[in-house]
C-alpha positions as YAML, in Angstrom:
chain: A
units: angstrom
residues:
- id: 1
  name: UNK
  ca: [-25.87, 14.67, -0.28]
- id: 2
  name: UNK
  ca: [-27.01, 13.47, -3.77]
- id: 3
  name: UNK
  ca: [-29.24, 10.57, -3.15]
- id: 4
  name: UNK
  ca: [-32.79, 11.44, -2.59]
- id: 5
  name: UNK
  ca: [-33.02, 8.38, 0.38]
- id: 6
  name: UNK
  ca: [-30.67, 8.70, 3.36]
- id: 7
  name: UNK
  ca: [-27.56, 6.00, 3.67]
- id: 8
  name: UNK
  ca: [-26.92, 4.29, 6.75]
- id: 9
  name: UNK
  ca: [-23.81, 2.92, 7.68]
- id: 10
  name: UNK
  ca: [-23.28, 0.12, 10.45]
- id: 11
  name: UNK
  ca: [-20.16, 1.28, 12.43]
- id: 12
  name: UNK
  ca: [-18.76, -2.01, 14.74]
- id: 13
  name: UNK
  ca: [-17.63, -1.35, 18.01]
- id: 14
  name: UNK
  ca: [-15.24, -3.38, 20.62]
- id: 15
  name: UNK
  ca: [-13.62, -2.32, 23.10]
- id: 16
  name: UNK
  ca: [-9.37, -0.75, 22.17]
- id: 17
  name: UNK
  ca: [-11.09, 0.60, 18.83]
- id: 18
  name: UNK
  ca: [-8.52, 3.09, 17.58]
- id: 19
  name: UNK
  ca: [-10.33, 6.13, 18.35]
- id: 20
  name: UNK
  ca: [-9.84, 8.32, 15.22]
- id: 21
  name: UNK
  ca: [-10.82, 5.28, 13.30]
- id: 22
  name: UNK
  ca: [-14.01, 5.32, 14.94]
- id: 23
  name: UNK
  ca: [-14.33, 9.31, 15.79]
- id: 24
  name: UNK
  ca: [-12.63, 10.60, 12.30]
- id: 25
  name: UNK
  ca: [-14.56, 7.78, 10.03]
- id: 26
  name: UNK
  ca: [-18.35, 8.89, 12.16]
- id: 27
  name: UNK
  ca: [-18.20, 12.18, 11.62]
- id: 28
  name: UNK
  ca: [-16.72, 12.49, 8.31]
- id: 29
  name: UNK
  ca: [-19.79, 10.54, 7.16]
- id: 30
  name: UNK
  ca: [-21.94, 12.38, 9.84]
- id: 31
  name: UNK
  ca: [-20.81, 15.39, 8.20]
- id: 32
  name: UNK
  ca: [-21.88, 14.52, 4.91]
- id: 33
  name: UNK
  ca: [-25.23, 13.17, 5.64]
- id: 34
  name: UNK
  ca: [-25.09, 9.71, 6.39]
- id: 35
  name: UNK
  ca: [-26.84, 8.22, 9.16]
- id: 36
  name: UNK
  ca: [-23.96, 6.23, 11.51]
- id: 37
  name: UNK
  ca: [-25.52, 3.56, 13.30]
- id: 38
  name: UNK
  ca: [-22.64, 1.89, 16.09]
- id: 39
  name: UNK
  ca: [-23.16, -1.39, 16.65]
- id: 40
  name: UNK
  ca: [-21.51, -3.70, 19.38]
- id: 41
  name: UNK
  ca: [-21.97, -6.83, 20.78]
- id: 42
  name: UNK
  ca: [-24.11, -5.77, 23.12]
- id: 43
  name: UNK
  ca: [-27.11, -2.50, 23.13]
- id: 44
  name: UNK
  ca: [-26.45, 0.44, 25.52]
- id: 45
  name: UNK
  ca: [-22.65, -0.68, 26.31]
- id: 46
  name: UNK
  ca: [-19.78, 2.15, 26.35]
- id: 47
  name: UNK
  ca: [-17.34, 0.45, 24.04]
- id: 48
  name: UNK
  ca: [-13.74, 2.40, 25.03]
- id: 49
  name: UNK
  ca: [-11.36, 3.32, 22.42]
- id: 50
  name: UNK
  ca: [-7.30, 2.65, 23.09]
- id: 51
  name: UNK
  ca: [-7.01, 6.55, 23.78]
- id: 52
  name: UNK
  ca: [-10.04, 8.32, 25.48]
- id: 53
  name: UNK
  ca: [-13.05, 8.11, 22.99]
- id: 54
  name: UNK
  ca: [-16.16, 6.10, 24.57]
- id: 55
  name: UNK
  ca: [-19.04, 5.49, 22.21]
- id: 56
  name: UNK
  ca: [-22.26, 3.52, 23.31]
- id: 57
  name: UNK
  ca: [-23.37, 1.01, 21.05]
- id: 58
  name: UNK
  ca: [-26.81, 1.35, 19.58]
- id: 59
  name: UNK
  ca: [-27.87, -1.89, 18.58]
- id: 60
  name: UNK
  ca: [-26.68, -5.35, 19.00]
- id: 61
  name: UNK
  ca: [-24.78, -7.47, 16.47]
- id: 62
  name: UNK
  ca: [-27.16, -9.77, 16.72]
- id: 63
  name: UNK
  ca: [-29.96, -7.87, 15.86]
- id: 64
  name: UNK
  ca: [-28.44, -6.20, 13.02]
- id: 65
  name: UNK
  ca: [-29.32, -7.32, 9.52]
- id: 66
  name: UNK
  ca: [-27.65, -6.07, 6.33]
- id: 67
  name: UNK
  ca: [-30.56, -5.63, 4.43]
- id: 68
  name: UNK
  ca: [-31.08, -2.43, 6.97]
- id: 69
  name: UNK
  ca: [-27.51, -0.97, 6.03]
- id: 70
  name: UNK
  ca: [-25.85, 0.13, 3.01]
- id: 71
  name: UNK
  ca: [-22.54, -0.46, 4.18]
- id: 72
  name: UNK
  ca: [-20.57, -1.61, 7.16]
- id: 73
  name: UNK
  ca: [-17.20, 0.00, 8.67]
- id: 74
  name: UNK
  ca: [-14.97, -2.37, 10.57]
- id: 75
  name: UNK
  ca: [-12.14, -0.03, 12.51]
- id: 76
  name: UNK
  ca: [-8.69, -0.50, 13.54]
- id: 77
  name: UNK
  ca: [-6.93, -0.47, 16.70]
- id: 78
  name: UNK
  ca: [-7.50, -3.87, 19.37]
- id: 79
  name: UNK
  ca: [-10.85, -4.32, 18.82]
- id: 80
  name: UNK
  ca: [-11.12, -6.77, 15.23]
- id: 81
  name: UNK
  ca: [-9.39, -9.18, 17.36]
- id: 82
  name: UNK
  ca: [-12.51, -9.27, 19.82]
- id: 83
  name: UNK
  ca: [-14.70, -8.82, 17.24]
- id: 84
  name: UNK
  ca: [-13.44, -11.51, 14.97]
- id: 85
  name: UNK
  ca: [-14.96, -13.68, 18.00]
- id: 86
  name: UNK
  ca: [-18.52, -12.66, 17.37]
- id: 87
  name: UNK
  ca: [-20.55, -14.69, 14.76]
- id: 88
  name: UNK
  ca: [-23.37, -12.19, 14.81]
- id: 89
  name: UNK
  ca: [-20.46, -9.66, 13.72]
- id: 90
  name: UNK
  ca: [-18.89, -12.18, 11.12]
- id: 91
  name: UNK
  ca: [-22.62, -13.27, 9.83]
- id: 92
  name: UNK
  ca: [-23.49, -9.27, 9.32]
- id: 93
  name: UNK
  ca: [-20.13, -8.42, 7.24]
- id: 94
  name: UNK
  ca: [-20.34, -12.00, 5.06]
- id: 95
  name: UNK
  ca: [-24.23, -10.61, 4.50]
- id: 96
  name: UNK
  ca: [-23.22, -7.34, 3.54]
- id: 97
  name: UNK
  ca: [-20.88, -8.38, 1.25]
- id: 98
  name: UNK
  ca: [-22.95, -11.08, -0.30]
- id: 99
  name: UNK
  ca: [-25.53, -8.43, -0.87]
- id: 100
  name: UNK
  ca: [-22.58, -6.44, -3.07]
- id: 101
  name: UNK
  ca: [-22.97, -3.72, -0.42]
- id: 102
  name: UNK
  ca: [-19.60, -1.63, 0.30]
- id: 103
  name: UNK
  ca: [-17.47, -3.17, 3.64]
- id: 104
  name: UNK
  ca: [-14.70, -0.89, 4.47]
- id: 105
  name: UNK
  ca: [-12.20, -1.53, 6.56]
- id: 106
  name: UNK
  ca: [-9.15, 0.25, 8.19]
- id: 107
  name: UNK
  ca: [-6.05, -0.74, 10.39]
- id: 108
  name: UNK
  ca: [-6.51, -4.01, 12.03]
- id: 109
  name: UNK
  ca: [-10.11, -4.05, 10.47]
- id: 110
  name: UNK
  ca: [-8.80, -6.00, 8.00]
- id: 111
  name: UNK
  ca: [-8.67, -8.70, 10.36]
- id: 112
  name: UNK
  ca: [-12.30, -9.82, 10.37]
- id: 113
  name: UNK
  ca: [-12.00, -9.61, 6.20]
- id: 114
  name: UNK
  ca: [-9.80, -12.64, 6.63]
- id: 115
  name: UNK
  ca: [-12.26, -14.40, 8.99]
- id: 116
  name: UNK
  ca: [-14.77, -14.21, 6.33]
- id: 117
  name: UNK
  ca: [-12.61, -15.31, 3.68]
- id: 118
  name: UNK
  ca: [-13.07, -12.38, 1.77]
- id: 119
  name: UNK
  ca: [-9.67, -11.26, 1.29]
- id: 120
  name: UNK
  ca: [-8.78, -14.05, -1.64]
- id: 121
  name: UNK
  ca: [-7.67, -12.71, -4.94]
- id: 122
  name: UNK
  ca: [-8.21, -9.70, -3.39]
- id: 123
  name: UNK
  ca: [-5.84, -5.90, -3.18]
- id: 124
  name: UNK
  ca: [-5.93, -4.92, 0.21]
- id: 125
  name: UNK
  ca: [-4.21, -2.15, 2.76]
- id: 126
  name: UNK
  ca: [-4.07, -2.80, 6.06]
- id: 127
  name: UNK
  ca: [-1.71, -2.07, 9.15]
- id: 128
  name: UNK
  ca: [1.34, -3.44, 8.23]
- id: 129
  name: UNK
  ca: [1.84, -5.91, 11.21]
- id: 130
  name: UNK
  ca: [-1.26, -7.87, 9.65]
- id: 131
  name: UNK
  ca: [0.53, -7.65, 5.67]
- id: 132
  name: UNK
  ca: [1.57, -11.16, 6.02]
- id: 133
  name: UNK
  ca: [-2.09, -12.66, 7.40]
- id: 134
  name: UNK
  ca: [-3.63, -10.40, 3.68]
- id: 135
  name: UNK
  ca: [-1.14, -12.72, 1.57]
- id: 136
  name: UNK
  ca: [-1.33, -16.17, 3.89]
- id: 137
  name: UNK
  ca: [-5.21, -15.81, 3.27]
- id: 138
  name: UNK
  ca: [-4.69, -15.38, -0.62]
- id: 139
  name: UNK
  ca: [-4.60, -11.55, -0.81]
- id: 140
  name: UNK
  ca: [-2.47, -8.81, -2.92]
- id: 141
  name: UNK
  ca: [-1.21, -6.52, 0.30]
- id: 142
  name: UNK
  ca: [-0.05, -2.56, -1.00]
- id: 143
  name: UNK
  ca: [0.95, -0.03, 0.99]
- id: 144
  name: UNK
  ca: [-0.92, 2.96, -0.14]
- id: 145
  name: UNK
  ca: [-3.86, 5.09, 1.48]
- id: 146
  name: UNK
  ca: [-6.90, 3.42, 0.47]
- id: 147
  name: UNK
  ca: [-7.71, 0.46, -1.77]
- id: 148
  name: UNK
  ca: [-10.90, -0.31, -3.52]
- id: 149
  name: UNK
  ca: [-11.57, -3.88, -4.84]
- id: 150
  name: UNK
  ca: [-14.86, -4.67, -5.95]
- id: 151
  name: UNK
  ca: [-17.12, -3.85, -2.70]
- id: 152
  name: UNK
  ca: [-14.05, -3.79, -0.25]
- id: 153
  name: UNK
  ca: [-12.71, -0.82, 0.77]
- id: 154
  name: UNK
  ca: [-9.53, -0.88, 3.19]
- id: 155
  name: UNK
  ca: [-6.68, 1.85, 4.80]
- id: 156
  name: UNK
  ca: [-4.03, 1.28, 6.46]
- id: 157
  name: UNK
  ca: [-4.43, 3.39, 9.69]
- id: 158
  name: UNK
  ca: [-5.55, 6.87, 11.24]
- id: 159
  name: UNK
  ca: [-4.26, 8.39, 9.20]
- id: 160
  name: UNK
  ca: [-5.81, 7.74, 6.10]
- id: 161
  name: UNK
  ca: [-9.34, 8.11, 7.44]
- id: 162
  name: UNK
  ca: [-9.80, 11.25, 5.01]
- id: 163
  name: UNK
  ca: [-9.31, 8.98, 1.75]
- id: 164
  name: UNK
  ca: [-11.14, 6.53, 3.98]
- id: 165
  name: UNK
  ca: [-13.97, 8.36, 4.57]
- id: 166
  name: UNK
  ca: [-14.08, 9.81, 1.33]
- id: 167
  name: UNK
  ca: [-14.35, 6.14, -0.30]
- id: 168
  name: UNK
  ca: [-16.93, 5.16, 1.38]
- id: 169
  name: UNK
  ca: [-18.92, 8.40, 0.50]
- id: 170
  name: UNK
  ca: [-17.95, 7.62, -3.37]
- id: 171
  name: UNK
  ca: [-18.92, 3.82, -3.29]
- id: 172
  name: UNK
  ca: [-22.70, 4.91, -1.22]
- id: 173
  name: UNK
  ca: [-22.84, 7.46, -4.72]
- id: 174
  name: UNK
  ca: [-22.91, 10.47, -2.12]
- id: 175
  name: UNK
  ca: [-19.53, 11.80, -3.70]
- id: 176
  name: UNK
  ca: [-18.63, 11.51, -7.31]
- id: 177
  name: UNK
  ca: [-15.48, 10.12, -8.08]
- id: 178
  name: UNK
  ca: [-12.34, 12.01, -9.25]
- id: 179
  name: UNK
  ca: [-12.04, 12.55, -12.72]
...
């Protein structure tokens, strides 16, 4: 790691998270440092992934606070739509991005970008099944990998959680970018 300070990350959890969203996106960043905090609606619950990952939340969404992150990962799979319900969830993502503070989001994720109204005159990937809600809320929606706009940071699916991961390193300055 570069940074002198330690980065921590708020990773949101709901129950059918894709699992390699969750699994592949933690320990990437794990691996390189970063402190993963999972939060949930709820403290101490096993959230369950759509495969066989379970992952205990660590703090509530409504005690989290963006001032105490430096970024926030929304994942794919079931869970945006439950967590698109949560205001604590909503309020922590629209304070993390009004603080110009990296959100990244991948699959479905995308889903709760649109709930905030963030995704106007904005590029974004996403699963493709959700292409159509990007450009009925005002966004640009490309197929590739991973996008970066501005402090948004979205893929399209498991897939992609290498360039994923590796975005989210680059925009917390713990990886320079490619020259």
């Amino acid at each position: 790691m570069t940074a002198d300070i330690r980065k921590r990350v708020a990773l949101l959890l709901e129950d059918e998270f894709e699992d390699n969203d969750v699994a592949g996106t933690r320990d990437l960043l794990r691996s390189a440092g970063v402190d993963v905090v999972t939060i949930g609606p709820l403290a101490g619950r096993i959230y369950r992934g759509r495969k066989t990952l379970e992952v205990a939340a660590e703090v509530a969404a409504g005690q989290a606070r963006a001032a105490d992150y430096d970024a926030v990962v929304i994942p794919g799979g079931y869970a945006p739509d439950r967590l698109r319900m949560r205001h604590a969830v909503l309020d922590l993502i629209r304070d993390t991005l009004a603080a110009g503070k990296p959100v990244a989001a991948i699959d479905r994720g995308a889903q709760l970008l649109i709930s905030v109204k963030a995704v106007e005159g904005r590029t974004i990937t996403c699963w493709p099944s959700i292409a159509i809600d990007i450009k009925n809320a005002g966004g640009r929606y490309v197929d590739r990998p991973v996008v970066e706009d501005g402090s948004l940071i979205t893929s399209r699916k498991a897939d992609d959680v290498p360039h994923f991961a590796a975005a989210i390193l680059k925009a917390l300055g713990i990886l320079q970018p490619a020259s």
